[in-house]
C-alpha positions as CSV (number, residue, x, y, z in Angstrom):
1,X,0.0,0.0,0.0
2,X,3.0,2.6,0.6
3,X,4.7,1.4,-2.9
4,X,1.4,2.1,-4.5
5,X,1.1,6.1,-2.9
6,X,4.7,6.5,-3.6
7,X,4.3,5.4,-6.6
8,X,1.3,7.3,-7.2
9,X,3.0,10.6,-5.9
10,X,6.0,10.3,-8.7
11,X,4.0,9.4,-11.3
12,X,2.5,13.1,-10.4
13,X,5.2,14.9,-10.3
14,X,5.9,14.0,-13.9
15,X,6.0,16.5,-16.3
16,X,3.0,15.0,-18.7
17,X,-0.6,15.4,-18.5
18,X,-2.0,13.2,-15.6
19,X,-5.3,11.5,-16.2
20,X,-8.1,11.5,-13.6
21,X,-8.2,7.7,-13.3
22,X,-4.1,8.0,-11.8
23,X,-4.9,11.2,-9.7
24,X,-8.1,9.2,-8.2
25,X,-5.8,6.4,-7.5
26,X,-3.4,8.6,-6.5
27,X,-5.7,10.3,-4.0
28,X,-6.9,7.3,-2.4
29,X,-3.9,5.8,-1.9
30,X,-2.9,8.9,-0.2
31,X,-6.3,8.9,1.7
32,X,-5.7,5.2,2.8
33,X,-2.2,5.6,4.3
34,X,-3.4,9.1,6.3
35,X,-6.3,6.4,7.9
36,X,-3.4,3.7,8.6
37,X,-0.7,5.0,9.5
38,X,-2.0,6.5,13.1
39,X,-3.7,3.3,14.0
40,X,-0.9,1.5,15.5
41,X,0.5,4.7,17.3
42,X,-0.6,5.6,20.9
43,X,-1.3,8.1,22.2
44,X,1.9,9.0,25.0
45,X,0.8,12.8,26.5
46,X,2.5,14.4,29.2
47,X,0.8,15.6,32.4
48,X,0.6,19.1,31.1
49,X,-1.3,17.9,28.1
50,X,-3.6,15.7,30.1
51,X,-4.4,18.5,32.9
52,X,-5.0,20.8,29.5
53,X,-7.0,18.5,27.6
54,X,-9.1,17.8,30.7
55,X,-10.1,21.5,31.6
56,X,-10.8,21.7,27.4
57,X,-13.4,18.7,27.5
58,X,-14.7,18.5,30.9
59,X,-18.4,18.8,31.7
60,X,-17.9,20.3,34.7
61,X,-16.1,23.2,33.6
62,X,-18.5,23.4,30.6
63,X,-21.5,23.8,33.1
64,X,-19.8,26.3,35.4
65,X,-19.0,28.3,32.6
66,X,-22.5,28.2,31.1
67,X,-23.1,29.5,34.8
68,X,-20.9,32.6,34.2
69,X,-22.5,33.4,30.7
70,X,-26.3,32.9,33.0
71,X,-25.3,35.2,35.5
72,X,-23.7,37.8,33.0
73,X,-26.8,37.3,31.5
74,X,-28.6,38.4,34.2
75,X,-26.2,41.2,35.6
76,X,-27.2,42.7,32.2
77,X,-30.5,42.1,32.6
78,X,-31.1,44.0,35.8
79,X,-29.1,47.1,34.5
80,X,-31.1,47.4,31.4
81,X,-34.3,47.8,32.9
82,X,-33.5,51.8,32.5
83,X,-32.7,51.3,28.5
84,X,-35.8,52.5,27.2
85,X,-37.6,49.6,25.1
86,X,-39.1,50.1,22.0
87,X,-41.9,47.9,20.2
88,X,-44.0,48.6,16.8
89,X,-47.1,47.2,16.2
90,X,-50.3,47.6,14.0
91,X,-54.4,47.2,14.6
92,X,-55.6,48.1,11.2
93,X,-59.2,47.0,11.1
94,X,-62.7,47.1,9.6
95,X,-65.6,48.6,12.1
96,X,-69.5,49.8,11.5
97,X,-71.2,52.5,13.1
98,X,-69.5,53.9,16.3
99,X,-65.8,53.1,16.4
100,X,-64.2,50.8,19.0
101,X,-60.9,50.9,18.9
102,X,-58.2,52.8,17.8
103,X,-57.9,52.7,14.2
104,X,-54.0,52.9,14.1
105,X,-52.1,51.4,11.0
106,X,-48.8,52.2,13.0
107,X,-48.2,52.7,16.5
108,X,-44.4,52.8,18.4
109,X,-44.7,52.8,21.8
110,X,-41.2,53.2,24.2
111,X,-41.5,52.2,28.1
112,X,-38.3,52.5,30.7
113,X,-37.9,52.4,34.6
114,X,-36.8,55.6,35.6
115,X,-36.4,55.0,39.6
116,X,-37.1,52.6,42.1
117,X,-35.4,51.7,45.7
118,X,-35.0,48.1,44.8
119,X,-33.4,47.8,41.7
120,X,-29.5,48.9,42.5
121,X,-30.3,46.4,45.3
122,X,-31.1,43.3,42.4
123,X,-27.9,45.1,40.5
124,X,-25.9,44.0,43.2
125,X,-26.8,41.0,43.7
126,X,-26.6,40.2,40.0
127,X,-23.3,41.3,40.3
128,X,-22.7,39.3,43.3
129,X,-23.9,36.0,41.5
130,X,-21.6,36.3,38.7
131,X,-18.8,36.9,40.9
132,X,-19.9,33.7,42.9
133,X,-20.4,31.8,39.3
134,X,-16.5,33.0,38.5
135,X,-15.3,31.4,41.7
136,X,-17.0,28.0,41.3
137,X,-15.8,27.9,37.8
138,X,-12.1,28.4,39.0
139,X,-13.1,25.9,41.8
140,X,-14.4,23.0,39.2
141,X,-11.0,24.0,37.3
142,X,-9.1,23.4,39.6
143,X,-11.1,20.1,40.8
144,X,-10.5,18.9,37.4
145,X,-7.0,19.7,37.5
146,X,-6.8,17.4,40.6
147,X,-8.0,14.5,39.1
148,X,-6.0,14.8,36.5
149,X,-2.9,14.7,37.6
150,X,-3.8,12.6,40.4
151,X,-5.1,9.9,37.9
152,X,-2.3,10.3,35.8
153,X,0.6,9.7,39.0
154,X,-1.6,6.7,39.3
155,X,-1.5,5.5,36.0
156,X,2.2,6.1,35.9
157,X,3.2,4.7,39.7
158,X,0.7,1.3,38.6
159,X,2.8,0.6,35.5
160,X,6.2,0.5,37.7
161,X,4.0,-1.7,40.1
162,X,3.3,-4.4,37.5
163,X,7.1,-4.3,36.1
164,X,7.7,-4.7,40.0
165,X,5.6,-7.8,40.0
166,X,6.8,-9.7,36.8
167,X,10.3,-9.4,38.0
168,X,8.8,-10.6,40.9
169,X,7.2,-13.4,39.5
170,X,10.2,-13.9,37.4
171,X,12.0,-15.0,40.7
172,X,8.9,-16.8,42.2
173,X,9.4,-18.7,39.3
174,X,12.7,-19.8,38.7
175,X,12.2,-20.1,42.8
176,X,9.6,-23.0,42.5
177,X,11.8,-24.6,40.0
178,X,14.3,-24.8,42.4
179,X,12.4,-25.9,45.3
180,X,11.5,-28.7,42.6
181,X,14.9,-29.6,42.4
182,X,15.5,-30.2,45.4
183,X,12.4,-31.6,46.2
184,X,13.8,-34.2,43.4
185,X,17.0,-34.8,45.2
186,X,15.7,-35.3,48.8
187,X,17.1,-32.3,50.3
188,X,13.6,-29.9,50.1
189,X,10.2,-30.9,51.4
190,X,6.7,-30.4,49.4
191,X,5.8,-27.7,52.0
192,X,8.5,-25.6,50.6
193,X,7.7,-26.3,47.3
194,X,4.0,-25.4,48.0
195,X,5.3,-22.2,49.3
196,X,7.0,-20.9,46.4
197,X,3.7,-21.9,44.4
198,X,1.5,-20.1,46.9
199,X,4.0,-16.5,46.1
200,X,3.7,-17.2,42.4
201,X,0.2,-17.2,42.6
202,X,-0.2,-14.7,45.1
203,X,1.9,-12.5,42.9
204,X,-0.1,-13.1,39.2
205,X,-3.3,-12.9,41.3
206,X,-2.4,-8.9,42.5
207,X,-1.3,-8.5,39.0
208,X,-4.4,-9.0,37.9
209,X,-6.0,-6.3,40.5
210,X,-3.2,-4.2,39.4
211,X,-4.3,-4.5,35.7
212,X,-7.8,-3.9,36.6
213,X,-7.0,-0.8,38.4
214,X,-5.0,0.7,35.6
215,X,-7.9,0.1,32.9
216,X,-10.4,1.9,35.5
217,X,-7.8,4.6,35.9
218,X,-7.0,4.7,32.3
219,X,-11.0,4.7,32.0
220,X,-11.6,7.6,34.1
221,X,-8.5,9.8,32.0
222,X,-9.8,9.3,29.1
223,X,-13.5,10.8,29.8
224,X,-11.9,13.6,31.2
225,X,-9.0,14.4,28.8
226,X,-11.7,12.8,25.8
227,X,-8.4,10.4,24.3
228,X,-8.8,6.5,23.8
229,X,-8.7,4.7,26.9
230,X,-6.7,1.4,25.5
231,X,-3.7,4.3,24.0
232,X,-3.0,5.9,27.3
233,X,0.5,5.8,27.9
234,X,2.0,8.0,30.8
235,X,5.8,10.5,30.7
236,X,7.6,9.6,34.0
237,X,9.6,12.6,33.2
238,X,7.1,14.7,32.8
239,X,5.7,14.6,36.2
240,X,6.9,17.2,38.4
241,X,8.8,16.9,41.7
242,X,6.2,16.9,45.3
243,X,5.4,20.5,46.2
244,X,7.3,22.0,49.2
245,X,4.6,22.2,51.7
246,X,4.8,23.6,55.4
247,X,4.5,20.1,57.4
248,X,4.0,21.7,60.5
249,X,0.5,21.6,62.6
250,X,-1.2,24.9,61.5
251,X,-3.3,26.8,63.9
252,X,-6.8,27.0,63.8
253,X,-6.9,30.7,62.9
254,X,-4.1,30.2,60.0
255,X,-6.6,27.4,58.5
256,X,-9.3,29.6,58.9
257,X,-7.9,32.1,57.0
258,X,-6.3,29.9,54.5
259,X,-9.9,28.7,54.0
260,X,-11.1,32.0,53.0
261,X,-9.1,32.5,50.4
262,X,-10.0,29.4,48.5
263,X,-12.5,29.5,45.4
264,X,-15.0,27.5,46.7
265,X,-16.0,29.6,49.9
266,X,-15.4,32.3,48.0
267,X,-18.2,31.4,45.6
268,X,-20.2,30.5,48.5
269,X,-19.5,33.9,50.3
270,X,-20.7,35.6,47.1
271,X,-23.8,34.0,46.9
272,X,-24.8,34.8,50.7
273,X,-24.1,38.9,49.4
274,X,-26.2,37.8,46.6
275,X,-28.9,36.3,48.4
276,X,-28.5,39.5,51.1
277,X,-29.2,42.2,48.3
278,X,-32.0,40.3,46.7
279,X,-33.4,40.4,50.5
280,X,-32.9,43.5,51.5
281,X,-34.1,44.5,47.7
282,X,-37.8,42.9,48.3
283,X,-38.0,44.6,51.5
284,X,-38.1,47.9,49.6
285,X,-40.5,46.8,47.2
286,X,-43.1,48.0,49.8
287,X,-44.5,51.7,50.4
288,X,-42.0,53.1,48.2
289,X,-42.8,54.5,45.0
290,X,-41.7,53.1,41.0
291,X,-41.3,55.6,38.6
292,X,-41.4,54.4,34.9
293,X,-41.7,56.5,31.4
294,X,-43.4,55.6,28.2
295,X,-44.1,56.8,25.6
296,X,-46.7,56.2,22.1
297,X,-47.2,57.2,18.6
298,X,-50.0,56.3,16.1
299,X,-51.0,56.7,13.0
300,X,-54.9,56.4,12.6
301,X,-56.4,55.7,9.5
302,X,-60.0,56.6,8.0
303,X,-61.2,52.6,7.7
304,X,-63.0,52.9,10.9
305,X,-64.7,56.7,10.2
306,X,-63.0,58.3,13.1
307,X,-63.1,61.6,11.4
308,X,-67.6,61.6,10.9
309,X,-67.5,61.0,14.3
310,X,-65.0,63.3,16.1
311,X,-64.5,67.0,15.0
312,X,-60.7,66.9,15.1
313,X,-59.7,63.7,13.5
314,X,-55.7,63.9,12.9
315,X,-53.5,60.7,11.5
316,X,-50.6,61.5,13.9
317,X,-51.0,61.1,17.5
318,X,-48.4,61.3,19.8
319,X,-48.4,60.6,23.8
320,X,-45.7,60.7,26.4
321,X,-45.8,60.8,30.2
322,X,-44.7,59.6,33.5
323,X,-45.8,56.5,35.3
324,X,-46.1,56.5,39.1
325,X,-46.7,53.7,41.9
326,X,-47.1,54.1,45.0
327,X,-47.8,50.2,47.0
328,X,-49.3,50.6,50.1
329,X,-50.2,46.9,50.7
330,X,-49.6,43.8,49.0
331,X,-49.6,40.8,50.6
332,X,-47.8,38.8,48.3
333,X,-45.1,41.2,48.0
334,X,-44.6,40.8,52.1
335,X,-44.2,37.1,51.7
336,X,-41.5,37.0,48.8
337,X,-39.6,39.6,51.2
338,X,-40.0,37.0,53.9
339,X,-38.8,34.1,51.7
340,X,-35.5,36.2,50.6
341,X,-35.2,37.0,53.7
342,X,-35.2,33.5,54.8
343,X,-33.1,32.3,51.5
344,X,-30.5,35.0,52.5
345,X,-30.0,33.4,56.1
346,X,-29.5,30.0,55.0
347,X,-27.2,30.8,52.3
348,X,-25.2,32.8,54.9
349,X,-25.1,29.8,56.9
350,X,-23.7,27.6,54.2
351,X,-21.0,29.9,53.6
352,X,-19.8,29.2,57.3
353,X,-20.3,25.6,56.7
354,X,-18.5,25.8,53.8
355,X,-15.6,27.8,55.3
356,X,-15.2,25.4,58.7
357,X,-15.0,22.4,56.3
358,X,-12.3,23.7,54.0
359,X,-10.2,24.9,57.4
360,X,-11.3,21.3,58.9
361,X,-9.7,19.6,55.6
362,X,-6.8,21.9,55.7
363,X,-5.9,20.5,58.9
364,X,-6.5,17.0,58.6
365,X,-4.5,17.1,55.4
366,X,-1.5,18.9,56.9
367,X,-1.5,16.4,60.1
368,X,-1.3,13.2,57.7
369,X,1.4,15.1,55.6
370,X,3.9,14.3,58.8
371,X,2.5,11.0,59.5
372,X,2.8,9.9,55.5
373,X,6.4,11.3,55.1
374,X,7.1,8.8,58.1
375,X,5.8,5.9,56.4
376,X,7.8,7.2,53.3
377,X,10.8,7.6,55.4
378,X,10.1,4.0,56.6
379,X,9.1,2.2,53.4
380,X,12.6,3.6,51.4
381,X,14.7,2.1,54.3
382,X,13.6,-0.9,54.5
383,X,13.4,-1.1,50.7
384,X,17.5,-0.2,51.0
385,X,17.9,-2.7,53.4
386,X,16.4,-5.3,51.3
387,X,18.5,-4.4,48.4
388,X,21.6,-4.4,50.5
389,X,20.5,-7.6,52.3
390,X,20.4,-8.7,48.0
391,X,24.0,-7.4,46.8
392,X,25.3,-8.7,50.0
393,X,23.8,-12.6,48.8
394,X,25.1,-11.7,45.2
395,X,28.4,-11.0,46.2
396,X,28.6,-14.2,49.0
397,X,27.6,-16.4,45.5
398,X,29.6,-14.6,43.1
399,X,33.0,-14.6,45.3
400,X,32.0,-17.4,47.8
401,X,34.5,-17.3,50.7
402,X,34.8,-20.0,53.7
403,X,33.7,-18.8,56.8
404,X,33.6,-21.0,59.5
405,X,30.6,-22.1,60.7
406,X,28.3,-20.3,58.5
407,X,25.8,-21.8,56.3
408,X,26.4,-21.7,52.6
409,X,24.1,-19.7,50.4
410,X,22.6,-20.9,47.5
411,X,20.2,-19.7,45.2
412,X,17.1,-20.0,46.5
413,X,18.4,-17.6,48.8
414,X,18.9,-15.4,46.3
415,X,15.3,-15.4,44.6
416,X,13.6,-14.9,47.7
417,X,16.1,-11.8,48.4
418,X,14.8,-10.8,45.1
419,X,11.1,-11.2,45.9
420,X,11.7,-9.2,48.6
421,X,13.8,-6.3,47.3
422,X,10.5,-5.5,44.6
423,X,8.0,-6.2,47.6
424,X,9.9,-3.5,48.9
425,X,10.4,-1.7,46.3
426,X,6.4,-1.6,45.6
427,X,6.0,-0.4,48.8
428,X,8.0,2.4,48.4
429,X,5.9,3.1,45.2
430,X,2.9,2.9,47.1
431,X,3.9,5.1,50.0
432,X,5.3,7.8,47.7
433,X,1.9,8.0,45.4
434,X,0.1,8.3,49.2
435,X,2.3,11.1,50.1
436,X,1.8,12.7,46.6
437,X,-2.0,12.5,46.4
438,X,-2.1,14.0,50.3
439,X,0.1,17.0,48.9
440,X,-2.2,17.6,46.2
441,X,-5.2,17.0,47.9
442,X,-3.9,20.0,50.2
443,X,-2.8,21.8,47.4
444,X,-6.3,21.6,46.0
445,X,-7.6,22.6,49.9
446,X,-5.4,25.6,49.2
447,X,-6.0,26.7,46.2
448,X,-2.7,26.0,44.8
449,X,-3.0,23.3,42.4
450,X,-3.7,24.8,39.3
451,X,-0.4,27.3,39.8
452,X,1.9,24.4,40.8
453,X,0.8,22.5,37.5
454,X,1.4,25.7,35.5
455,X,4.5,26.6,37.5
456,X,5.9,22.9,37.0
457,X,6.2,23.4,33.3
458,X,7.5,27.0,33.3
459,X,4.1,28.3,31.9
460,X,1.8,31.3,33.3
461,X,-1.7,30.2,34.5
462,X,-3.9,29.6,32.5
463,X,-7.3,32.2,33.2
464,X,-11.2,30.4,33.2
């Protein structure tokens, strides 16, 4: 198929007349390789370009920002009620004897609000709404950007995991086969060989869960990043170092204050204001006075005999004039003012909710960041010790040296210092990708994540 579009492509570029038959052939042979080259390729992003492609194709972003254009919407909304509006219609009609209507073939008519104590009130919290619609879409972003990268690390840390366990099971192996042996020659028993059996098929058995993990992990990247799940292959280089975070216990006022900056209560914050003006907006509605203007011109026609029955028929009419009311009681208006007020009061009470759970998290997070680096701490030295326990069983079989008294090693030795080096090992894997999601997680509690992905690749942040 490539010697038939190269060879479609030269015989183009000769200098004679081409015929359409060879340029169709040529152009479909061109058309097929496009299709099959990219098939076998996968599709091997970095973390940037997952993180990027995820804010670009995920729902939750798209519906926070379709929150922002609503509540633009209606910030504009409220503020153009003092644009005057203008309408035309017509009520051109056919009437006998005394006229009923107005016989207008035109008629323009212009209406505006002029005052009212109210309505800076609903400006304000239309403005406030957007502003708490801006926060929650930097707070989704940043969600997003969380699971992202934290699936990603995942991804990434599962892979080394299963090379762990084959070279693992590459030892549990050749380690049965050697219980076999000597099993064969009378110096082994069967429980031994049953043992090394039972850590073979431990071993493929967690590969197996380790398999399963990555396809729901590769599974959840690809809805948000919008790639093929089965193509997912990860950069180790491109993930950036663990974020230098204070380790120390914070106090509850530092939290607190932490917590107040985040996006989150700031969008919930916003929408208390907004839920405050709307409130104390209805409770102006009543015994205060509404001025409006409007205005109307028509054109009458002579259909309906206006002019046999009034003295000073004219075709142009004009009226203009001011509109004012003056409530003195409505009942209904009295019990949306007692739902706003009631509206404003809870939402004021989730923005405290929302702010003692953020400084709650912030804590807890920073507390398990000390007891995590322990078990990291713990987890590499004993994965050194394991590996010096192995070099030291290496060396005794490559140089082997009488010592008196001391049991000869042999190479079973040897594989089961080997399965325990990568048990090791995994556990350091595991240990760091706990440490890492706590640091994000906190990062995210912050505020921080979204400018420690952008910072880690040298780029500004990006803006919602």
């Amino acid at each position: 198929m490539i010697w038939r579009c190269l060879n479609a492509v030269w015989q183009f570029r000769r200098p004679f007349r081409i015929s359409p038959r060879l340029a169709l052939k040529a152009g479909r042979a061109l058309a097929i390789c496009a299709l099959l080259c990219p098939l076998g390729a996968f599709a091997q992003i970095s973390l940037l370009t997952a993180v990027d492609q995820a804010l670009r194709n995920s729902t939750a972003v798209r519906i926070a920002a379709a929150d922002v254009q609503r509540a633009a919407g209606a910030l504009s909304e409220s503020r153009d009620v003092y644009i005057p509006t203008f309408a035309v219609g017509s009520s051109v009609g056919y009437s006998y004897g005394f006229p009923l209507g107005q016989p207008s073939i035109v008629n323009i008519t212009s209406q505006s609000l002029l005052f009212t104590f109210s309505q800076k009130d609903y400006i304000r919290s239309a403005r406030a709404a957007l502003e708490a619609a801006q926060h929650s879409l930097a707070d989704a972003r940043q969600q997003v950007v969380l699971d992202a990268a934290l699936d990603y690390i995942q991804l990434d840390t599962d892979r080394r995991r299963i090379e762990a366990l084959d070279d693992q099971n590459g030892a549990a192996s050749r380690l049965a086969i050697i219980e076999q042996q000597r099993l064969d020659a009378g110096v082994g028993t069967r429980q031994d060989l049953l043992r090394a059996k039972l850590v073979s098929a431990q071993l493929r058995l967690k590969r197996l869960h380790i398999q399963d993990d990555i396809e729901e992990v590769q599974n959840r990247l690809a809805h948000l990043t919008g790639l093929p799940a089965d193509s997912l292959l990860t950069e180790p280089q491109s993930i950036p170092p663990s974020p230098d975070l204070e380790r120390d216990n914070p106090s509850p006022l530092t939290a607190t204050m932490t917590a107040m900056n985040t996006e989150g209560v700031r969008a919930a914050y916003a929408s208390s204001r907004s839920r405050s003006y709307q409130a104390f907006g209805d409770a102006r509605q009543s015994y205060r006075p509404t001025v409006g203007f409007g205005a109307t011109y028509s054109r009458f026609s002579e259909v309906n005999n206006y002019q046999e029955y009034y003295r000073n028929f004219q075709h142009n009419n004009f009226e203009a004039g001011l509109q004012i009311n003056w409530p003195l009681f409505d009942a209904s208006k009295k019990a949306k003012e007692r739902q706003s007020v009631a509206e404003a009061a809870r939402s004021a009470a989730q923005a405290d909710q929302a702010r003692d759970q953020s400084s709650e998290n912030i804590v807890l997070l920073q507390k398990s960041l000390r007891e995590l680096a322990a078990q990291q701490d713990v987890a590499q030295l004993q994965n050194e010790l394991a590996q010096s326990q192995l070099d030291a069983i290496l060396t005794q079989l490559n140089n082997p040296v009488a010592t008196p008294g001391a049991t000869p090693l042999t190479p079973r030795e040897e594989q089961q210092a080997r399965i325990e080096e990568r048990r090791r090992y995994e556990d350091v894997l595991d240990a760091g990708f706990e440490m890492t999601k706590a640091e994000l997680s906190l990062l995210r509690a912050t505020g921080q994540i979204e400018q420690w992905c952008a910072s880690a690749a040298g780029l500004p942040e990006s803006k919602p």
